[in-house]
C-alpha positions as CSV (number, residue, x, y, z in Angstrom):
1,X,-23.1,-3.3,-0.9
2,X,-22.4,-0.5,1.1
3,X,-20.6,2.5,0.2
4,X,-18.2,4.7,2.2
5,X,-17.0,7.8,1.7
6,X,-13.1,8.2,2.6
7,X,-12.0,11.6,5.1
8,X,-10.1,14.0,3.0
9,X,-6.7,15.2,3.5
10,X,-5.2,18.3,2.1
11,X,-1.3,17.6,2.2
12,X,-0.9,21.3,1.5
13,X,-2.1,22.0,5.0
14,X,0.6,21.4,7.7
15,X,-1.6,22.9,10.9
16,X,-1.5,20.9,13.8
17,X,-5.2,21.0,13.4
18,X,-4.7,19.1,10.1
19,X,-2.7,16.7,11.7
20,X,-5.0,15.9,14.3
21,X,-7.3,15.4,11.8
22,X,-4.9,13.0,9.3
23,X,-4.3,11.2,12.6
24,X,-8.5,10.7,13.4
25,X,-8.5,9.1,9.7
26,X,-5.5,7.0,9.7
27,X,-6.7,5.8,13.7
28,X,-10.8,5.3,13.1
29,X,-10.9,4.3,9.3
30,X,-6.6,3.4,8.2
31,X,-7.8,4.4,4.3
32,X,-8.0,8.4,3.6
33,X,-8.2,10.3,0.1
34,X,-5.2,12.7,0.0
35,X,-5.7,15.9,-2.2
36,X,-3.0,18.7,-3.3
37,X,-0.6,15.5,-3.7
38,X,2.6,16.2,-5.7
39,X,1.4,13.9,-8.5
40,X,0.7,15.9,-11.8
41,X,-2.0,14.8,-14.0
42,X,0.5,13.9,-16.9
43,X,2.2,11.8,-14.7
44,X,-0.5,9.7,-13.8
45,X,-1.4,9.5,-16.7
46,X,1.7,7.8,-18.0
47,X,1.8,5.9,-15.4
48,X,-1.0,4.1,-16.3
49,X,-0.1,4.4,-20.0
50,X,3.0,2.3,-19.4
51,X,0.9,-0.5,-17.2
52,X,-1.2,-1.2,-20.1
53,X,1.7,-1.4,-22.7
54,X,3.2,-4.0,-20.1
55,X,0.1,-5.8,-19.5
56,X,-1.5,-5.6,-23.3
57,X,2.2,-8.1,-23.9
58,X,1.9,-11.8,-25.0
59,X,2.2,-14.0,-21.7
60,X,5.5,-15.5,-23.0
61,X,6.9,-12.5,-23.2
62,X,5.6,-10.6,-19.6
63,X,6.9,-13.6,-18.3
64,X,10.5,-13.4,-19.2
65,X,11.4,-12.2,-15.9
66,X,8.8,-14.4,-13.4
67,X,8.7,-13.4,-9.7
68,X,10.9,-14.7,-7.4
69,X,11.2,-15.1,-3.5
70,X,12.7,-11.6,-3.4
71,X,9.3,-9.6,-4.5
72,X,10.9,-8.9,-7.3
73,X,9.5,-9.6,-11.4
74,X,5.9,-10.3,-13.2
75,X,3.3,-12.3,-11.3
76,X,1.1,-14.4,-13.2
77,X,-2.9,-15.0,-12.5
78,X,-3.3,-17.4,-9.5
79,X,0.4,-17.1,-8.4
80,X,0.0,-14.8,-5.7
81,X,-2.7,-15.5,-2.8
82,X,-3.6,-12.5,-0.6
83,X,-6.1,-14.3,1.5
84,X,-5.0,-13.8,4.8
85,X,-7.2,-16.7,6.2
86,X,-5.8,-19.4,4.0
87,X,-9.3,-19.9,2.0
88,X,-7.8,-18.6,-0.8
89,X,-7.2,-20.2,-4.4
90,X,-5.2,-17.4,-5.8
91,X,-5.7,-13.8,-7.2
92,X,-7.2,-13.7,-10.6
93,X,-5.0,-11.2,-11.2
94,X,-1.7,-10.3,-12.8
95,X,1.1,-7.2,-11.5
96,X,4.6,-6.8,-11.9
97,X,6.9,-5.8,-9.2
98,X,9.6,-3.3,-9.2
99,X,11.5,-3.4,-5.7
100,X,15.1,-3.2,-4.3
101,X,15.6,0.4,-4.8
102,X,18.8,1.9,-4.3
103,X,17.3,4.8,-2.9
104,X,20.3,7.5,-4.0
105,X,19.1,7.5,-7.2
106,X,15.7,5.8,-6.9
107,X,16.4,2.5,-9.5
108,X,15.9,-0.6,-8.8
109,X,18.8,-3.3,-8.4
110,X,17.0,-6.1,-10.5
111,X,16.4,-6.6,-14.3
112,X,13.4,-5.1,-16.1
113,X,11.6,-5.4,-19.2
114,X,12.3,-3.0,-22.1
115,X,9.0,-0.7,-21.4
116,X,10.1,-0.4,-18.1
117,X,13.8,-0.1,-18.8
118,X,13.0,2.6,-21.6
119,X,10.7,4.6,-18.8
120,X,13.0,4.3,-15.8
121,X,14.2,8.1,-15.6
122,X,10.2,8.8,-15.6
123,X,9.6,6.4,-12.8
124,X,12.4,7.4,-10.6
125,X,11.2,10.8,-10.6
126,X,8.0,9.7,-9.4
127,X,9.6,7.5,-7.0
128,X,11.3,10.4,-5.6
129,X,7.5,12.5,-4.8
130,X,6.2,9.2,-3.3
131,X,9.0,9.6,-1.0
132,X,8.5,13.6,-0.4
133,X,4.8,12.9,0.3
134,X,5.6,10.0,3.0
135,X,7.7,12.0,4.9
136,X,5.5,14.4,4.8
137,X,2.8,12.1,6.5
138,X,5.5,10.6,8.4
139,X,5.9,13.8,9.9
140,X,2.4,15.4,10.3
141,X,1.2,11.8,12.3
142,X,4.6,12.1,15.0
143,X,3.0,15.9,15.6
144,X,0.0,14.4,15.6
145,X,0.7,11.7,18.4
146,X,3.4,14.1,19.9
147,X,6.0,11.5,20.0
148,X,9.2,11.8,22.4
149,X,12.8,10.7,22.0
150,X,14.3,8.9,25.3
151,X,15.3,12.1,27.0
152,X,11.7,13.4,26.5
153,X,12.0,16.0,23.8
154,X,9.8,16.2,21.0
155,X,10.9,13.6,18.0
156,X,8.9,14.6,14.9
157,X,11.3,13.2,12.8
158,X,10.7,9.5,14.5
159,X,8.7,8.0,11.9
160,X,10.6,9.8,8.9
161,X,14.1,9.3,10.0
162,X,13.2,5.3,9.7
163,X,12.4,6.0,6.1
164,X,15.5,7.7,6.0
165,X,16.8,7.2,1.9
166,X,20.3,6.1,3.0
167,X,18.6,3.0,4.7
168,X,18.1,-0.2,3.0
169,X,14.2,-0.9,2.2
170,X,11.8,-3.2,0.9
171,X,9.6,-0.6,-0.9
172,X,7.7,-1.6,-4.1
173,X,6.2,-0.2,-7.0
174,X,3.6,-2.3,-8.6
175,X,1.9,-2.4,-11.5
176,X,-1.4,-4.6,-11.3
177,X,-4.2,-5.7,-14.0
178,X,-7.1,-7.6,-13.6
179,X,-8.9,-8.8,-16.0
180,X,-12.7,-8.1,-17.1
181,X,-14.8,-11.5,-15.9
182,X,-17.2,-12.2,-18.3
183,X,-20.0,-14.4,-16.5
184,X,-20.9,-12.0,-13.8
185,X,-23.8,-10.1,-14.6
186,X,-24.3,-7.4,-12.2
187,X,-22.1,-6.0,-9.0
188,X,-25.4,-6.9,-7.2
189,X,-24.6,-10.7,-7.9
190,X,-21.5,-10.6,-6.1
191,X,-22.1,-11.9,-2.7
192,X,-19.7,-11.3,-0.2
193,X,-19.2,-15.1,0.4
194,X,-18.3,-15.6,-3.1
195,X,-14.9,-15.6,-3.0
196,X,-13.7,-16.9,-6.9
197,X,-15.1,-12.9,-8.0
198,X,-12.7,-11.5,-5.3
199,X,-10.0,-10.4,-7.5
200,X,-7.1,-10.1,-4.9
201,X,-7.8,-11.3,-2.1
202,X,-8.6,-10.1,2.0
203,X,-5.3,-9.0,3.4
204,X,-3.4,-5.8,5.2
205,X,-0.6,-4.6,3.7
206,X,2.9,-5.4,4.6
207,X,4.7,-1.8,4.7
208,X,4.0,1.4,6.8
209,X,1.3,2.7,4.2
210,X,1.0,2.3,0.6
211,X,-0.2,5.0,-1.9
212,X,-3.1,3.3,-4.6
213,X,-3.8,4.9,-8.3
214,X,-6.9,2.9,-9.7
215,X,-8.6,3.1,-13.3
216,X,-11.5,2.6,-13.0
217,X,-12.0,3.4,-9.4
218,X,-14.6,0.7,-8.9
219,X,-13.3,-2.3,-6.8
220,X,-11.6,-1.4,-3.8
221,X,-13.4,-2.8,-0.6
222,X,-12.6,-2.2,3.0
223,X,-13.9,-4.4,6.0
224,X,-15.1,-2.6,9.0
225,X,-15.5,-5.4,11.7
226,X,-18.8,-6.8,10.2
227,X,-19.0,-6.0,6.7
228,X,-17.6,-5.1,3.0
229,X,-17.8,-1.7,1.9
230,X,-17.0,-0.5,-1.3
231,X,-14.4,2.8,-1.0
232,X,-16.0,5.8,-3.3
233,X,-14.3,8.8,-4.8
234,X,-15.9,12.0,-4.7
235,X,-16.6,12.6,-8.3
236,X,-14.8,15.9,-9.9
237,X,-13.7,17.3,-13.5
238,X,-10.3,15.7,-12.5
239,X,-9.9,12.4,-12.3
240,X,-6.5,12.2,-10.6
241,X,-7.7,14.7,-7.9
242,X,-7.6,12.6,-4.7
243,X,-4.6,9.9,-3.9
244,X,-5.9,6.8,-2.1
245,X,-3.6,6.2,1.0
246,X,-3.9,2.7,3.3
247,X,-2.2,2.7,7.0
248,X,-0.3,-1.0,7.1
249,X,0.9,-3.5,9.2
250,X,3.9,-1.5,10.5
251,X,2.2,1.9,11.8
252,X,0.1,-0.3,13.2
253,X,2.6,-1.7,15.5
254,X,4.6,1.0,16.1
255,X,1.4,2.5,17.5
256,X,-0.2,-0.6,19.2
257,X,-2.6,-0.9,17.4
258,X,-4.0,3.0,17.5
259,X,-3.9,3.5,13.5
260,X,-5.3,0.8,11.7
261,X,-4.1,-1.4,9.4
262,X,-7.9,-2.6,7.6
263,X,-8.3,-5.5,6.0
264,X,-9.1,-4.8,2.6
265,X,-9.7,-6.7,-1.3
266,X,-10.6,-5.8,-4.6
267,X,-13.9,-7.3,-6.6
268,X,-15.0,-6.1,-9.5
269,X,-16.2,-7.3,-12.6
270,X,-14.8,-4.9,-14.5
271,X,-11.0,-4.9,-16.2
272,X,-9.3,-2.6,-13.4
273,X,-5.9,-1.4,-13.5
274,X,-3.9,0.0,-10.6
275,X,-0.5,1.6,-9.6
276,X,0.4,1.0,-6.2
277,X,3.8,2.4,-4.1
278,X,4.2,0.3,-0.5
279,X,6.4,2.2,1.0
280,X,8.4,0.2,3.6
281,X,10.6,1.1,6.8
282,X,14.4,0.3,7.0
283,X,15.2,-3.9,6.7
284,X,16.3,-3.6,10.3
285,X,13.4,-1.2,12.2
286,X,12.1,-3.0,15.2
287,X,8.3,-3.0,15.0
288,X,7.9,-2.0,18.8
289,X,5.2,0.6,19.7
290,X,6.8,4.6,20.0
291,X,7.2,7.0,22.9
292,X,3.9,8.3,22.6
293,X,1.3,8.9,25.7
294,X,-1.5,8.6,23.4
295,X,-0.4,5.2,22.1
296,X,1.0,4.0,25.9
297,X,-2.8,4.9,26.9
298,X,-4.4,3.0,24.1
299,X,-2.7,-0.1,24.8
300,X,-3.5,-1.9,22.5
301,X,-1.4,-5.1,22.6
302,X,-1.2,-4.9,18.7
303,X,2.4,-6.1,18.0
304,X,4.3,-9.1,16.5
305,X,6.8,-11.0,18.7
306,X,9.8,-13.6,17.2
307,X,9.8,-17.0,18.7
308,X,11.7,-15.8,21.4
309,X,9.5,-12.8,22.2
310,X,11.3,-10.1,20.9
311,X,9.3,-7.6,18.2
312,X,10.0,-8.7,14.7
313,X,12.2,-6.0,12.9
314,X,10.7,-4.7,9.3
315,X,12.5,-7.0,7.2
316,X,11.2,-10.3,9.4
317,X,7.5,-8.9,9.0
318,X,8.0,-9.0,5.8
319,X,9.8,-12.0,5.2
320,X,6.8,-13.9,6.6
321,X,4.1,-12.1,4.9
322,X,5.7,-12.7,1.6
323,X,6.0,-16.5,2.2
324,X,2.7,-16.9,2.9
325,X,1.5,-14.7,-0.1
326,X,3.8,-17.1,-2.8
327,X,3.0,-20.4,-1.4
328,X,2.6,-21.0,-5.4
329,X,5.9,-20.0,-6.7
Protein backbone atom coordinates (compact mmCIF):
# COMPACT_ATOMS: atom_id res chain seq x y z
CA UNK A 1 0.00 0.00 0.00
CA UNK A 2 1.15 3.17 -0.71
CA UNK A 3 1.23 6.14 1.43
CA UNK A 4 0.67 9.78 0.65
CA UNK A 5 1.27 12.63 2.32
CA UNK A 6 -1.60 15.34 2.08
CA UNK A 7 -0.47 19.46 1.19
CA UNK A 8 -0.93 21.52 4.17
CA UNK A 9 -2.94 24.50 4.56
CA UNK A 10 -2.68 27.14 7.15
CA UNK A 11 -6.28 28.74 7.35
CA UNK A 12 -4.57 31.51 9.39
CA UNK A 13 -2.94 32.68 6.18
CA UNK A 14 -5.24 34.68 3.88
CA UNK A 15 -2.33 35.82 1.07
CA UNK A 16 -3.27 35.36 -2.27
CA UNK A 17 -0.12 33.28 -2.40
CA UNK A 18 -1.88 30.91 0.14
CA UNK A 19 -4.76 30.74 -2.00
CA UNK A 20 -3.02 29.81 -5.02
CA UNK A 21 -1.62 27.33 -3.11
CA UNK A 22 -5.18 25.88 -1.34
CA UNK A 23 -6.38 26.09 -4.94
CA UNK A 24 -3.05 23.72 -6.38
CA UNK A 25 -4.29 21.12 -3.54
CA UNK A 26 -7.94 21.12 -3.91
CA UNK A 27 -7.30 21.06 -8.20
CA UNK A 28 -4.19 18.29 -8.34
CA UNK A 29 -4.98 16.01 -5.14
CA UNK A 30 -9.13 17.27 -3.91
CA UNK A 31 -7.91 15.95 -0.08
CA UNK A 32 -5.65 18.61 1.97
CA UNK A 33 -4.77 18.72 5.84
CA UNK A 34 -5.95 22.17 7.16
CA UNK A 35 -3.95 23.43 10.24
CA UNK A 36 -4.72 26.64 12.65
CA UNK A 37 -8.54 25.43 12.23
CA UNK A 38 -11.01 26.89 14.72
CA UNK A 39 -11.49 23.51 16.34
CA UNK A 40 -10.13 23.44 19.93
CA UNK A 41 -8.75 20.39 21.26
CA UNK A 42 -11.52 20.03 24.01
CA UNK A 43 -13.92 20.09 21.39
CA UNK A 44 -12.75 17.40 19.52
CA UNK A 45 -12.36 15.65 21.99
CA UNK A 46 -15.99 15.56 23.01
CA UNK A 47 -16.87 15.17 19.92
CA UNK A 48 -15.59 11.95 19.84
CA UNK A 49 -16.54 11.32 23.43
CA UNK A 50 -20.20 11.61 22.54
CA UNK A 51 -19.83 9.24 19.31
CA UNK A 52 -18.75 6.47 21.45
CA UNK A 53 -21.46 6.89 24.14
CA UNK A 54 -23.91 6.68 21.01
CA UNK A 55 -22.33 3.89 19.44
CA UNK A 56 -21.17 1.84 22.85
CA UNK A 57 -25.74 1.69 23.04
CA UNK A 58 -27.58 -1.61 22.68
CA UNK A 59 -28.76 -1.94 18.95
CA UNK A 60 -32.43 -1.77 20.04
CA UNK A 61 -31.99 1.19 21.44
CA UNK A 62 -29.55 3.19 18.59
CA UNK A 63 -32.12 2.06 16.52
CA UNK A 64 -35.02 3.93 17.84
CA UNK A 65 -34.81 6.51 15.31
CA UNK A 66 -33.65 4.34 11.92
CA UNK A 67 -32.67 6.33 8.85
CA UNK A 68 -35.02 7.37 6.50
CA UNK A 69 -35.19 8.64 2.83
CA UNK A 70 -34.47 12.17 4.13
CA UNK A 71 -30.68 11.44 5.44
CA UNK A 72 -31.84 11.83 8.42
CA UNK A 73 -31.45 9.03 11.84
CA UNK A 74 -29.02 5.91 12.77
CA UNK A 75 -27.73 3.70 9.94
CA UNK A 76 -27.30 0.18 10.75
CA UNK A 77 -24.22 -2.15 9.34
CA UNK A 78 -24.92 -3.10 5.72
CA UNK A 79 -27.76 -0.41 5.22
CA UNK A 80 -25.92 2.02 3.43
CA UNK A 81 -23.78 1.05 0.22
CA UNK A 82 -21.21 3.73 -0.95
CA UNK A 83 -19.88 1.67 -3.79
CA UNK A 84 -20.22 3.88 -6.59
CA UNK A 85 -19.89 0.95 -9.17
CA UNK A 86 -22.73 -1.04 -7.91
CA UNK A 87 -20.33 -4.06 -6.67
CA UNK A 88 -21.06 -3.27 -3.46
CA UNK A 89 -22.75 -5.47 -0.59
CA UNK A 90 -23.06 -2.83 2.00
CA UNK A 91 -20.72 -0.86 4.45
CA UNK A 92 -19.80 -2.79 7.46
CA UNK A 93 -20.28 0.03 9.20
CA UNK A 94 -22.67 1.94 11.44
CA UNK A 95 -23.15 6.29 11.69
CA UNK A 96 -25.88 8.36 12.68
CA UNK A 97 -26.92 11.35 10.78
CA UNK A 98 -27.82 14.71 11.98
CA UNK A 99 -29.17 16.92 8.96
CA UNK A 100 -31.95 19.52 8.25
CA UNK A 101 -30.36 22.31 10.03
CA UNK A 102 -32.18 25.37 10.52
CA UNK A 103 -29.19 27.34 10.02
CA UNK A 104 -30.28 30.60 12.39
CA UNK A 105 -29.64 28.73 15.18
CA UNK A 106 -27.73 25.69 13.91
CA UNK A 107 -30.35 22.69 15.29
CA UNK A 108 -31.54 20.24 13.42
CA UNK A 109 -35.42 19.98 12.51
CA UNK A 110 -35.66 16.16 13.24
CA UNK A 111 -35.77 14.05 16.53
CA UNK A 112 -32.66 12.86 18.28
CA UNK A 113 -31.56 10.56 20.84
CA UNK A 114 -31.11 11.64 24.44
CA UNK A 115 -27.06 11.91 24.21
CA UNK A 116 -27.50 13.91 21.38
CA UNK A 117 -30.40 15.91 22.56
CA UNK A 118 -28.57 16.51 25.99
CA UNK A 119 -25.28 17.78 23.87
CA UNK A 120 -27.14 19.92 21.22
CA UNK A 121 -25.93 23.50 22.58
CA UNK A 122 -22.24 21.82 22.29
CA UNK A 123 -22.85 20.71 18.70
CA UNK A 124 -24.41 23.79 17.42
CA UNK A 125 -21.54 25.73 18.48
CA UNK A 126 -19.39 23.56 16.55
CA UNK A 127 -21.70 23.69 13.74
CA UNK A 128 -21.43 27.30 13.66
CA UNK A 129 -17.05 27.08 13.22
CA UNK A 130 -17.64 24.49 10.54
CA UNK A 131 -19.48 27.12 8.86
CA UNK A 132 -16.83 30.12 9.68
CA UNK A 133 -14.07 27.82 8.28
CA UNK A 134 -16.11 27.00 4.88
CA UNK A 135 -16.55 30.37 4.05
CA UNK A 136 -13.41 30.93 4.70
CA UNK A 137 -12.32 28.35 1.96
CA UNK A 138 -15.20 29.40 0.04
CA UNK A 139 -13.63 32.59 -0.14
CA UNK A 140 -9.79 31.99 -0.49
CA UNK A 141 -10.62 29.44 -3.74
CA UNK A 142 -13.05 32.43 -5.66
CA UNK A 143 -9.56 34.72 -5.12
CA UNK A 144 -7.88 31.88 -6.07
CA UNK A 145 -9.70 31.26 -9.43
CA UNK A 146 -10.44 35.11 -9.71
CA UNK A 147 -14.05 34.50 -10.31
CA UNK A 148 -16.32 37.43 -12.07
CA UNK A 149 -19.93 38.38 -11.61
CA UNK A 150 -21.89 39.02 -15.03
CA UNK A 151 -20.80 42.53 -15.39
CA UNK A 152 -17.18 41.46 -14.98
CA UNK A 153 -16.18 42.59 -11.48
CA UNK A 154 -14.60 40.52 -9.11
CA UNK A 155 -17.16 38.02 -7.12
CA UNK A 156 -15.22 36.61 -4.15
CA UNK A 157 -18.13 36.09 -2.35
CA UNK A 158 -19.56 33.57 -5.33
CA UNK A 159 -19.00 30.45 -3.70
CA UNK A 160 -19.84 31.74 -0.02
CA UNK A 161 -22.93 33.61 -0.79
CA UNK A 162 -24.41 29.97 -2.00
CA UNK A 163 -23.69 28.80 1.50
CA UNK A 164 -25.33 31.73 2.58
CA UNK A 165 -27.02 30.60 6.39
CA UNK A 166 -30.40 32.05 5.38
CA UNK A 167 -30.54 29.38 2.55
CA UNK A 168 -32.07 26.04 2.92
CA UNK A 169 -29.33 23.11 2.92
CA UNK A 170 -28.77 19.61 2.97
CA UNK A 171 -25.67 19.76 5.22
CA UNK A 172 -24.91 16.84 7.63
CA UNK A 173 -23.09 16.00 10.67
CA UNK A 174 -22.26 12.42 10.98
CA UNK A 175 -21.16 10.37 13.49
CA UNK A 176 -19.61 7.02 12.04
CA UNK A 177 -18.14 3.59 13.85
CA UNK A 178 -16.70 0.77 12.42
CA UNK A 179 -16.20 -1.99 13.95
CA UNK A 180 -12.73 -3.91 14.73
CA UNK A 181 -12.72 -7.16 12.21
CA UNK A 182 -11.32 -9.89 13.78
CA UNK A 183 -10.06 -12.42 11.00
CA UNK A 184 -7.69 -10.10 9.23
CA UNK A 185 -4.34 -10.53 10.28
CA UNK A 186 -2.31 -7.90 8.94
CA UNK A 187 -3.06 -4.50 6.75
CA UNK A 188 -0.65 -6.30 4.30
CA UNK A 189 -3.39 -8.99 3.73
CA UNK A 190 -5.80 -6.61 2.54
CA UNK A 191 -5.72 -6.64 -1.17
CA UNK A 192 -7.17 -4.00 -3.00
CA UNK A 193 -9.51 -6.36 -4.82
CA UNK A 194 -10.90 -7.62 -1.59
CA UNK A 195 -13.75 -5.68 -1.26
CA UNK A 196 -15.78 -7.44 2.01
CA UNK A 197 -12.57 -5.54 4.28
CA UNK A 198 -13.55 -2.17 2.56
CA UNK A 199 -15.33 -0.67 5.42
CA UNK A 200 -17.38 2.04 3.43
CA UNK A 201 -17.12 1.80 0.33
CA UNK A 202 -15.49 3.74 -3.09
CA UNK A 203 -17.51 6.87 -3.65
CA UNK A 204 -17.08 10.98 -3.91
CA UNK A 205 -18.90 12.82 -1.72
CA UNK A 206 -22.22 14.52 -2.42
CA UNK A 207 -21.69 18.25 -0.96
CA UNK A 208 -19.15 21.05 -1.86
CA UNK A 209 -16.49 19.63 0.59
CA UNK A 210 -16.68 17.84 3.74
CA UNK A 211 -14.50 18.38 6.86
CA UNK A 212 -13.31 14.46 8.36
CA UNK A 213 -12.09 13.96 12.33
CA UNK A 214 -10.82 10.24 12.49
CA UNK A 215 -9.63 8.15 15.66
CA UNK A 216 -7.43 6.31 14.80
CA UNK A 217 -6.24 7.93 11.76
CA UNK A 218 -5.51 4.74 9.97
CA UNK A 219 -8.12 3.91 7.11
CA UNK A 220 -8.76 6.58 4.93
CA UNK A 221 -7.68 5.72 1.18
CA UNK A 222 -7.69 7.94 -1.82
CA UNK A 223 -7.55 6.65 -5.54
CA UNK A 224 -5.36 8.44 -7.83
CA UNK A 225 -6.24 7.10 -11.42
CA UNK A 226 -4.42 3.73 -10.95
CA UNK A 227 -4.19 2.88 -7.43
CA UNK A 228 -5.15 3.00 -3.51
CA UNK A 229 -3.21 5.03 -1.32
CA UNK A 230 -3.49 5.22 2.16
CA UNK A 231 -3.83 9.30 3.38
CA UNK A 232 -1.13 9.83 6.39
CA UNK A 233 -0.98 12.50 9.06
CA UNK A 234 2.12 14.08 9.89
CA UNK A 235 2.70 12.88 13.28
CA UNK A 236 2.91 15.74 16.24
CA UNK A 237 2.41 16.13 20.16
CA UNK A 238 -1.17 17.08 19.08
CA UNK A 239 -3.31 14.89 17.87
CA UNK A 240 -6.11 17.17 16.63
CA UNK A 241 -3.42 19.42 14.83
CA UNK A 242 -4.44 19.08 11.17
CA UNK A 243 -8.34 18.90 9.90
CA UNK A 244 -8.79 16.56 6.99
CA UNK A 245 -10.74 18.49 4.15
CA UNK A 246 -12.19 16.44 0.72
CA UNK A 247 -13.26 18.73 -2.47
CA UNK A 248 -16.87 16.93 -3.58
CA UNK A 249 -19.10 16.50 -6.25
CA UNK A 250 -20.37 20.14 -6.33
CA UNK A 251 -16.96 22.29 -6.55
CA UNK A 252 -16.29 19.92 -8.96
CA UNK A 253 -18.92 21.09 -11.21
CA UNK A 254 -19.08 24.41 -10.57
CA UNK A 255 -15.45 24.38 -11.80
CA UNK A 256 -15.61 21.72 -14.62
CA UNK A 257 -14.03 19.54 -13.46
CA UNK A 258 -10.64 21.77 -12.28
CA UNK A 259 -10.81 20.75 -8.38
CA UNK A 260 -11.32 17.25 -7.91
CA UNK A 261 -13.76 15.48 -6.29
CA UNK A 262 -11.45 11.84 -5.62
CA UNK A 263 -12.81 8.84 -5.22
CA UNK A 264 -12.08 7.73 -1.88
CA UNK A 265 -12.98 4.51 1.00
CA UNK A 266 -12.07 3.46 4.24
CA UNK A 267 -10.37 -0.17 5.13
CA UNK A 268 -8.99 -0.89 8.09
CA UNK A 269 -8.92 -3.57 10.35
CA UNK A 270 -8.92 -1.65 13.17
CA UNK A 271 -12.28 -0.20 15.28
CA UNK A 272 -12.17 3.48 13.65
CA UNK A 273 -14.31 6.18 14.62
CA UNK A 274 -14.97 9.37 12.72
CA UNK A 275 -16.80 12.76 12.76
CA UNK A 276 -17.59 14.06 9.50
CA UNK A 277 -19.49 17.73 8.52
CA UNK A 278 -20.59 17.60 4.52
CA UNK A 279 -21.24 20.78 4.07
CA UNK A 280 -23.76 21.37 1.23
CA UNK A 281 -24.79 24.41 -1.17
CA UNK A 282 -28.38 25.89 -1.13
CA UNK A 283 -31.42 23.02 -2.17
CA UNK A 284 -31.81 25.18 -5.30
CA UNK A 285 -27.93 26.08 -6.56
CA UNK A 286 -27.52 25.14 -10.16
CA UNK A 287 -24.41 22.99 -10.52
CA UNK A 288 -23.19 24.86 -13.68
CA UNK A 289 -19.37 25.75 -13.94
CA UNK A 290 -18.53 29.74 -12.66
CA UNK A 291 -17.30 32.87 -14.45
CA UNK A 292 -13.83 31.94 -14.18
CA UNK A 293 -11.05 32.08 -17.14
CA UNK A 294 -9.16 29.51 -15.51
CA UNK A 295 -12.06 27.09 -15.33
CA UNK A 296 -13.48 28.31 -19.07
CA UNK A 297 -9.80 27.32 -20.24
CA UNK A 298 -9.69 23.95 -18.45
CA UNK A 299 -12.81 22.81 -19.97
CA UNK A 300 -13.39 20.15 -18.60
CA UNK A 301 -16.84 18.93 -19.57
CA UNK A 302 -17.19 17.76 -15.85
CA UNK A 303 -20.97 18.49 -15.11
CA UNK A 304 -24.35 16.71 -14.53
CA UNK A 305 -27.23 17.52 -16.89
CA UNK A 306 -31.25 16.61 -16.07
CA UNK A 307 -33.00 14.57 -18.61
CA UNK A 308 -33.73 17.50 -20.42
CA UNK A 309 -30.16 18.78 -20.42
CA UNK A 310 -30.31 21.36 -18.06
CA UNK A 311 -27.44 21.23 -14.95
CA UNK A 312 -28.99 19.44 -11.95
CA UNK A 313 -29.52 22.10 -9.08
CA UNK A 314 -27.81 20.96 -5.51
CA UNK A 315 -30.84 19.40 -4.08
CA UNK A 316 -31.30 17.03 -7.48
CA UNK A 317 -27.59 15.92 -7.12
CA UNK A 318 -28.25 14.97 -4.12
CA UNK A 319 -31.47 13.43 -4.31
CA UNK A 320 -29.97 10.87 -6.76
CA UNK A 321 -26.82 10.13 -4.83
CA UNK A 322 -28.76 9.35 -1.76
CA UNK A 323 -31.08 6.86 -3.69
CA UNK A 324 -28.54 5.04 -4.83
CA UNK A 325 -26.58 5.02 -1.50
CA UNK A 326 -30.05 3.44 0.45
CA UNK A 327 -31.06 1.01 -2.04
CA UNK A 328 -31.49 -1.18 1.38
CA UNK A 329 -33.72 0.90 3.32
Amino acid sequence: MTNFNLPIIDLADSSKSNCATLLEAASQHGFLLLKNHLLEETEIDKLFEISKQFFDQPTEIKNELPITTNNAGYVAPFVEDLQEDGTGEGDDKEAFNITHFNLSNFYPNQPLPLIFQKNMPFISSTLRKYYVMLHMICRMLAIALDIRDNNGNPDHEYFVSAHALDLKTHSTLRFVHYNAIDSIDSMDSIDSNETDKVLAGAHTDYGSMTFILQRPSLGLEVFDGEKWIEIKIPESDNLNEYLIVNISDVLSFWTDGYLKSILHRVRTKNERYSVVFFCHPSDESILSPVNSKIVKNYNGNCYSLDKNGNPLTALEHLTMRLDDGYKRI
